[in-house]
N, C-alpha and C positions, 0 to 999 in steps of 0.2 A: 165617357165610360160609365158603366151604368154601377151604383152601388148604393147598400142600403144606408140613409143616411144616420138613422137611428145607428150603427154601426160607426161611424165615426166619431172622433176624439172631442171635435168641436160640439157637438151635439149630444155628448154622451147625461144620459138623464134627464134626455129633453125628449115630448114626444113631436115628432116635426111634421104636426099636420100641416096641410096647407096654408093653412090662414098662418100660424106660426112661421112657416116659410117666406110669406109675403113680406110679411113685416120683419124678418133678417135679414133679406134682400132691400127693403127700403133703408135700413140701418145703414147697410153697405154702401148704399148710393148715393144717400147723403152726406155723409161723412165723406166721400171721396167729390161730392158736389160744393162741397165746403174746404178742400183742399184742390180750386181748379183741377181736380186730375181726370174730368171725365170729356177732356175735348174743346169745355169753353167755361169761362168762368161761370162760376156757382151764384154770383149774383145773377146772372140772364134768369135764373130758375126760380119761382115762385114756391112747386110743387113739384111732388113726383109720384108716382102711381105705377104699383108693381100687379099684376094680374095675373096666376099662375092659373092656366084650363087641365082638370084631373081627365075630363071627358066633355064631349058637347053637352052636355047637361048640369055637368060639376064643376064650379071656377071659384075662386077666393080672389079678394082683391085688398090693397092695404095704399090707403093714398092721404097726404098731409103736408103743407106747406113745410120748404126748409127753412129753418130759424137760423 
């Protein structure tokens, strides 16, 4: 469902550009890479690398070993 995210609670007084977004989404998946919850232990995973495409032209990306 599509909705503005600047509009939500989580995000309120944040601006959620892309690159901002990348790196809340690595948050997320780390931390859930470091509570096995994502299918296989969080040790297998060195890294993780989040890529959001705006357009064929426009992309951000946020990537950094899990500690």
């Amino acid at each position: 469902n599509y909705c503005n995210l600047d509009d939500q609670p989580a995000f309120k007084g944040v601006n959620t550009t892309t690159e901002f977004m990348t790196k809340y989404i690595f948050d997320m998946l780390a931390a859930a890479a470091r509570a096995d919850s994502l299918g296989r232990k969080g040790s297998e995973l060195s890294a993780i690398r989040v890529t959001i495409s705006e357009s064929h032209i426009a992309r951000a990306w946020y990537e950094a070993a899990i500690h």
